[in-house]
N, C-alpha and C positions, 0 to 999 in steps of 0.2 A: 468136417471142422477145419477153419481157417487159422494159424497161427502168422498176426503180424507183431514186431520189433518196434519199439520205440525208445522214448526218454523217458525213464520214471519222474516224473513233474511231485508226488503227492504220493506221500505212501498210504498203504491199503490195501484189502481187495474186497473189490465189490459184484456180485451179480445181479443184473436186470436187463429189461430188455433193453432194447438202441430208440433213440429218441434225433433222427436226422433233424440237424438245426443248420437247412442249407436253404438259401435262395430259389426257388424253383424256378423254373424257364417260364417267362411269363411274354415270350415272341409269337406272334402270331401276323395274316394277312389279310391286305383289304380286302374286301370281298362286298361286292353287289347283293343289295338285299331287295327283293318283288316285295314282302311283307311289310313293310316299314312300323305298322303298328306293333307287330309280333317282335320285332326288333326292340321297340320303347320297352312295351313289356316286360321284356328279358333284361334291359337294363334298368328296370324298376325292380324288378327281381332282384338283383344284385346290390344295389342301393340300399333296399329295405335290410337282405341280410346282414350288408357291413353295419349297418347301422346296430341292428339288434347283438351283433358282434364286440361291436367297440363299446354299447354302452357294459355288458359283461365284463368285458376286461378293465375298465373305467368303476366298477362298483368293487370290481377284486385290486384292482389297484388302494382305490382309497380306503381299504382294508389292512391289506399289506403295506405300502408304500407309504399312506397318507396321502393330504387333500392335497397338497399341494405338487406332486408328484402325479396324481390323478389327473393334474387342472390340461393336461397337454391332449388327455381325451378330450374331454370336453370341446375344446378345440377342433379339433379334430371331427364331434361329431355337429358340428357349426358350419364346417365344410361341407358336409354330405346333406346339412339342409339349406345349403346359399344359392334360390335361383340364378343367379349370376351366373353361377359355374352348373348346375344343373339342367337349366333350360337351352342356353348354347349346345349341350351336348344333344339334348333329346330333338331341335331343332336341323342338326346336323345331320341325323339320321334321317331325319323324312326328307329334307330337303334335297341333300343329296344321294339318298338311299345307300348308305354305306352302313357295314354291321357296327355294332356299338362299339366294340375295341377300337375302332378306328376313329372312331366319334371323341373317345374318351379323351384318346391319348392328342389327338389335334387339338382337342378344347386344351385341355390341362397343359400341354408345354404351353401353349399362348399367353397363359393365367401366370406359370411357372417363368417363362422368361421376364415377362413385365415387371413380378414384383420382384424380384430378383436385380432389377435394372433401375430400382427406385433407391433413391440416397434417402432413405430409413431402416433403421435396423428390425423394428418390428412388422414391418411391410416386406422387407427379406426373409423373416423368420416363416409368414404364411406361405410363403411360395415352398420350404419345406415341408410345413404342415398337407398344401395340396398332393406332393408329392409321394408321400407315406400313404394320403389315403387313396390318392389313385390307383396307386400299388394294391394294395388291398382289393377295391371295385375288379381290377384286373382280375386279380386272380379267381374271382371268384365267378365273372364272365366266363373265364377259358378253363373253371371245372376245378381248382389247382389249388392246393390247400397249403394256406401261410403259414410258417411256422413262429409257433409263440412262445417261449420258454415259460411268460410267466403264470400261463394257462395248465400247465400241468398238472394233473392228479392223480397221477401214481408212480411207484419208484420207476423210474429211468436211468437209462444212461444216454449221455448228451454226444451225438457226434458230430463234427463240424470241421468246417477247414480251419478254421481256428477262431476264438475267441477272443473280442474285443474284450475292456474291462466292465465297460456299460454293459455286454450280454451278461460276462461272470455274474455281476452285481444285480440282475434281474434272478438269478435261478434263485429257484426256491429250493432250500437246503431238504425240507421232509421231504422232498420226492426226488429232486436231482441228486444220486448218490454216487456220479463222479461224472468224469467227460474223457473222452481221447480227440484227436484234431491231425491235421493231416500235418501240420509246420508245427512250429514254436520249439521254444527249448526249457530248462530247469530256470530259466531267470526271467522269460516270458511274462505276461501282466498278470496272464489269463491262468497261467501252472502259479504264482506269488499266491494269486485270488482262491486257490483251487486250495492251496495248502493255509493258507487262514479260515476257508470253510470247513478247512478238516475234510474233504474230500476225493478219494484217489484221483490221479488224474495220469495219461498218459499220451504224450505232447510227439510232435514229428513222426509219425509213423509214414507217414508219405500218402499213403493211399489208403487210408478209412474209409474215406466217405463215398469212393470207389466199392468198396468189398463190403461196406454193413448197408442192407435196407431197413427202412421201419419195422420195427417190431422184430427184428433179428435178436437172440440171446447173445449174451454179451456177460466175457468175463475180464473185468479190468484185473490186472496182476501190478500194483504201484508200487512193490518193490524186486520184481524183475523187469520191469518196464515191457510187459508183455499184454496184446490182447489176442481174446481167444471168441473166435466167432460161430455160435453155433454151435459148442464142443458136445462130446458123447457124453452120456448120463455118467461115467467113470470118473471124465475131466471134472465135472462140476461136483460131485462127491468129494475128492478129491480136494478140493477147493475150499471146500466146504468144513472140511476141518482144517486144512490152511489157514481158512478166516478164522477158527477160533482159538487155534495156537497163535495168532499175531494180534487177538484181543487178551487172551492170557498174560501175551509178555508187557501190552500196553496196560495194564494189571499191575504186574510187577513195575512199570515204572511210574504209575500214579502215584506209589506209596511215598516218592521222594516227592511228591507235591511243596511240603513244607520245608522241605530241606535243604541247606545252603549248599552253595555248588564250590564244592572243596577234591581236589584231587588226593589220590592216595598218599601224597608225603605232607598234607596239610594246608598247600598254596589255595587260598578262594581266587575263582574269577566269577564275573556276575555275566549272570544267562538274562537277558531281555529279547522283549518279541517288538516285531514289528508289526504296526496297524493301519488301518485305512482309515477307521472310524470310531466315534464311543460305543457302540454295540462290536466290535472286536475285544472291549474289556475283560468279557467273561471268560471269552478262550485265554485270555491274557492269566487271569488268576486261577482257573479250573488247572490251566498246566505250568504252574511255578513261576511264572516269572517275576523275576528280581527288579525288574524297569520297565518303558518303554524306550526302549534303542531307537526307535524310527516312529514316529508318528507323519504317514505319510497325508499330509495338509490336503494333495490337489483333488483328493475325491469330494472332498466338501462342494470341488467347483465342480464336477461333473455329471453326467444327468440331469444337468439344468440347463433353463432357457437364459439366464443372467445371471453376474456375478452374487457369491454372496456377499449382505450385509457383514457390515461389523458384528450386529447382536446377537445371527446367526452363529458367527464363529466365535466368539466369545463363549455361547452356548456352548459350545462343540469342547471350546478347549479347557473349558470349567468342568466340564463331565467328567475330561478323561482325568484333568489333576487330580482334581475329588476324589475319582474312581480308585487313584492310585492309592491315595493314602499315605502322599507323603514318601514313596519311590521314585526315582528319579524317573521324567518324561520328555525325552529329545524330541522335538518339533521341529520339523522339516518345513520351509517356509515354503510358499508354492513353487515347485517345480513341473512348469510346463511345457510343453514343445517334445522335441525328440519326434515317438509315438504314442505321446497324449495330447490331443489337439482339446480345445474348447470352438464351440461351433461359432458363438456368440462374439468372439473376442477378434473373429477376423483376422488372424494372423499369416503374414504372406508365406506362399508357399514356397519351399524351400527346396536345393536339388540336393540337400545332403542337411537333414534336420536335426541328426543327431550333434553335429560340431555346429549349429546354427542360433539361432535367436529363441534362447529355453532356460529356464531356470532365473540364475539370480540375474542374468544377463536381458529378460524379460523383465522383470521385478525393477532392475534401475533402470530402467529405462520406462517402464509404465506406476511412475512411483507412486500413482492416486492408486491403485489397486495394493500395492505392496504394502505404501503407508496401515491403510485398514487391517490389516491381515496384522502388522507388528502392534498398533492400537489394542486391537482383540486379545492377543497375547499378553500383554503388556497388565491389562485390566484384570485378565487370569491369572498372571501370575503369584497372586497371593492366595491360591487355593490348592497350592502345591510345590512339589519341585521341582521347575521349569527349568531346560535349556534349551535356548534354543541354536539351531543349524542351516548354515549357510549353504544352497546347492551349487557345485558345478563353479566352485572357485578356482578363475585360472591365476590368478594376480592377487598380490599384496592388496594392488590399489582396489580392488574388487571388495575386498572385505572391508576396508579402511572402509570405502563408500559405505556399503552395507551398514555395517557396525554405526559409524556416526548416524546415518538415519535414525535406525532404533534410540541410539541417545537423545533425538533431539523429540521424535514420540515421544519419547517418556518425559525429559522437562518439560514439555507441552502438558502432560499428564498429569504429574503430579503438582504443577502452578495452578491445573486446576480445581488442586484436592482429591485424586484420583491415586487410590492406595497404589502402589505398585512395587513388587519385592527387590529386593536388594541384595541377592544371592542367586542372581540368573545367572549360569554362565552362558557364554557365546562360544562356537566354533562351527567347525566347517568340515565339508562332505569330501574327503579325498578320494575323486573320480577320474580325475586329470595326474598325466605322467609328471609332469613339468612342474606338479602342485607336490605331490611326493616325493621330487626329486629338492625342491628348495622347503621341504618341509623343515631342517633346522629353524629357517628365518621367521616361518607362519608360527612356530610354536613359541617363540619371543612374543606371539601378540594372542594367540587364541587361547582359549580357556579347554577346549579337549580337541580331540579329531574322532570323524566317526569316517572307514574306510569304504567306500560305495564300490565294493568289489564288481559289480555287476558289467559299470559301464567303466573302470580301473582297466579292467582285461579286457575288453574290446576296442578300448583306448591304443593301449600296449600295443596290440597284438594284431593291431589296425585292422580289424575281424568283425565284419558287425554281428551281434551277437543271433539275428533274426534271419541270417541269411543261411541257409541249409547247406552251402554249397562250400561256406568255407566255417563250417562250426566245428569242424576238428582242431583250428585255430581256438575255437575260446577254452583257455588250457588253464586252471586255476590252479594246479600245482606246478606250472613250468618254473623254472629257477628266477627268471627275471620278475614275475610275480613276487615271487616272496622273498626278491630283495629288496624291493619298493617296499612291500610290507613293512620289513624291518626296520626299513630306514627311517615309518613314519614313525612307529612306537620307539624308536630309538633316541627320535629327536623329540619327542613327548615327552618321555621320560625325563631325558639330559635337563629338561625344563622344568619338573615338578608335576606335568601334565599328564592324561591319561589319553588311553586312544582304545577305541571301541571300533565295531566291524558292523555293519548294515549293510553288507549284500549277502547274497544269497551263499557261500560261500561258509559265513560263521557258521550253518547246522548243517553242513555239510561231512559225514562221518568219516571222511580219507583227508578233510584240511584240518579237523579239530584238534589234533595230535598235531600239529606243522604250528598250527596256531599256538595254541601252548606256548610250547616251546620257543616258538618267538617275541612270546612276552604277552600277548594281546592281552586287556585287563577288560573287556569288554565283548560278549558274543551276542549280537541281535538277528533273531532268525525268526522266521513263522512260529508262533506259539504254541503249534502242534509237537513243533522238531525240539519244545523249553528236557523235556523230562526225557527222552531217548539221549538228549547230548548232555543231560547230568550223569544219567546211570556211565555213560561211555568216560567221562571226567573222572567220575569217582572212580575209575579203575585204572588211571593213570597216571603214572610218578612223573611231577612239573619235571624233575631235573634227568629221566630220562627225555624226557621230549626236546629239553633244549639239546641233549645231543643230538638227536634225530634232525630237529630243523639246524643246527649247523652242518652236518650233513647234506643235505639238502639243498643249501644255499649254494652249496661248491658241485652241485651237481650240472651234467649237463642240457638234460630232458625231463620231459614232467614226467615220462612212461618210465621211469629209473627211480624219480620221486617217490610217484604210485607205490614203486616195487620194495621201495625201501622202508615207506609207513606200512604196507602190508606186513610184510617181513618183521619189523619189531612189533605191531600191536599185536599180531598172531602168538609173540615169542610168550607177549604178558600171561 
């Protein structure tokens, strides 16, 4: 038995086997072929499988995903019947008797460079299309089996170097029953996406995909941030009532589904979850929550070959109001860039992308895409209760722009007879130091604040939060933290304003006690973490807590923080 250390990303424990979701070596050499027919052969061989392949995962798609998610097979398998690209290869072989790998890859870069070098965007977009499937044909020449998450059919666990959001967003939840990854942290895309599937997950271990091979037993431990590789039949026994003492206590806090989140001397604060999508609604009200805190917009654009429509996202944002029922729903405008790219949108590369060209600083500046998204909003807003949120505001004048836009959408709107509510508020993502630092002046104009703890402390602490080497930096209890905190609910308040928490941070059970205490009027966390951070509320007096975070504030270190929230919750 193997025991490695990680981050517990997703609480849980799960046992199944390992499901490697790694790139295979797909290098190989030229080599002289005497047979040349034997050669076609084998690359008609190959051809045919990917085909019968792709149409498979092309009929389970548009099952699962829908047609329009499907249509990239399709595609796909239009390629693998284009003499264009088929006969150059099969020609290349006889002609120059070289084996088919070699044939493949000299046709396909040639195909891959040209359209790629064409000033059209959907003549760019084939040249990736050719690229996936020559991948594929490859693999399947040099014997070597592609890995497909969304082909799975039976419980697994997923190992990987890490997890883009497009992979998270492929697994299929009946069988994918958690992941571990060799990087990432608790604020990662991939551990956000793991804990909205409600699935364990366990993030930076370093060497996973080193130490599990396919089909290796596999025990995810997501709340010791532990995995266990291949343990003795004692370990998993063991485990085994583990998992049902931690289904018992998620038992015990179901029952507070219905119940307002009121601390033991009386004070409510409201628990909301954060989402990617309208099918996140369910884990939304299966586990209490009072709002949505975060409705995160950019997945609407991702997994696709084009932006969407207005009607699409109107769709979108009429679900979730609806859904709500009249609870409050913060909408996060698109925030992209950082480490969410869109493929489609061409945006130049960047040597430091997280301080670069992302979010609302994207949005004014590409206002035909922005415009549609507040449109879409705007239309929805009368099926619920809408506010919306500004990302990644460094300046006054940032939201000034913002803000007027949306005003002048809406008189456009409504001149033209187009209902739209009159009880939206507006504000903005405190992510930026310098934004929290002049937070008195922003809350004269904004209607709330929600705090983006995530990229707040990697901001700080000038630490990016993805980088393994220095994530002993991202410190969410260090004192300079939770003075910025304060400063923003302080200057909320002084105003009549509220201020809410969307990073990762709010279900965090060693900040929720700091929080408190610091006033937060607002917790938005995975919808998993709604019912664990009420039970832990209801056991805690507001006006202890405010001593603890005045404490705290005058502190020096976060390890003294740590010691100090441990030390009183323990006392309770």
């Amino acid at each position: 038995m193997t025991l490695l250390k990680g981050i517990a990303a997703s609480s849980g424990i799960v046992l199944a086997k390992a499901y490697r979701l790694i790139e295979p070596d797909l290098s190989f050499e030229k080599r002289k072929v005497e047979d040349t027919a034997k050669e076609v052969e084998r690359f008609q061989v190959a051809l045919s499988v990917s085909k019968d392949e792709l149409e498979a995962i092309r009929e389970k798609a548009k099952v699962e995903l829908g047609e329009d998610n499907a249509a990239i097979f399709e595609a796909h398998l239009l390629v693998l019947s284009d003499p264009e690209l088929i006969s150059p290869i099969e020609d290349k072989i006889k002609n120059e008797q070289v084996n088919a790998e070699y044939a493949l890859k000299e046709t396909a870069d040639m195909f891959i460079t040209m359209f790629e070098q064409m000033d059209n965007d959907y003549m760019k977009e084939r040249a990736a299309d050719i690229r996936d499937v020559t991948k594929r044909l490859h693999a399947h020449l040099l014997g070597v089996q592609l890995p497909n998450p969304s082909m799975i059919s039976e419980e697994v666990i997923i190992v990987a170097e890490d997890l883009t959001p497009s992979d998270t967003a492929q697994l299929n939840r009946q069988f994918v029953k958690g992941f571990t990854t060799d990087i990432g942290g608790r604020t990662s895309h991939s551990a956000i996406m793991a804990r909205s599937m409600e699935i364990p997950a366990i993030v930076g271990t370093k060497t996973v995909t080193e130490d599990v091979k396919d089909g290796d037993f596999l025990i995810i431990d997501g709340l010791k941030g532990e995995v266990h590789i291949n343990p003795t039949e004692e370990t998993i026994a063991s485990y085994k009532e583990e998992q049902i003492r931690y289904e018992e206590k998620k038992a015990e806090w179901a029952k507070l589904v219905n119940e307002k989140t009121v601390t033991a001397d009386g004070e409510h604060v409201e628990l909301a979850a954060n989402i990617g999508t309208p099918d996140d609604l369910e884990g939304v009200k299966n586990n209490g929550g009072e709002a949505v805190g975060l409705y995160r917009t950019e997945f609407l654009y991702m997994g696709r070959d084009q932006l969407p429509t207005e009607e699409e996202q109107f769709d979108a944002y009429k679900a979730v109001l609806e859904g709500m029922d009249g609870k409050p729903v913060v909408v996060r405008t698109l925030d992209i860039g950082g480490d969410k790219e869109l493929p489609y949108l061409d945006l130049p590369k960047e040597m430091n992308p997280f301080l670069g060209f992302r979010a609302i600083r994207l949005c004014l500046e590409e206002q035909d895409i922005f415009r549609v998204q507040l449109r879409a909003l705007l239309r929805a807003s009368v099926f619920g209760n809408l506010k919306i949120m500004f990302p990644m505001i460094a300046t006054l004048a940032e939201f000034r722009e913002a803000k007027a836009i949306l005003e002048q959408e809406k008189e456009i709107l409504v001149a033209a007879g187009t209902p739209v509510s009159d009880e939206i508020e507006v504000g903005i993502m405190v992510e930026i130091p310098s934004t929290a630092v002049l937070a008195d002046q922003f809350a004269k104009e904004v209607d709330f604040f929600s705090i983006g703890t995530n990229d707040l402390i990697q901001y700080t602490m000038a630490a990016d939060r993805m980088n393994e080497q220095v994530s002993y930096l991202y410190q969410p209890y260090n004192p300079a933290i939770l003075r910025l905190v304060k400063m923003v609910i302080d200057a909320s308040h002084r105003e009549g304003k509220w201020t809410g928490m969307c990073g990762e941070m709010a279900g965090d059970e060693l900040a929720i006690p700091l929080l408190l205490g610091l006033g937060l009027d607002e917790f938005s966390m995975s919808a998993t973490s709604i019912l664990q951070a009420r039970s832990q509320i209801r056991g805690l007096s507001k006006r202890d807590m405010v001593e603890l975070a005045e404490k705290a504030l005058e502190m020096r270190t976060a390890e003294e923080v740590v010691a100090e929230v441990k030390r009183v919750t323990e006392e309770k």
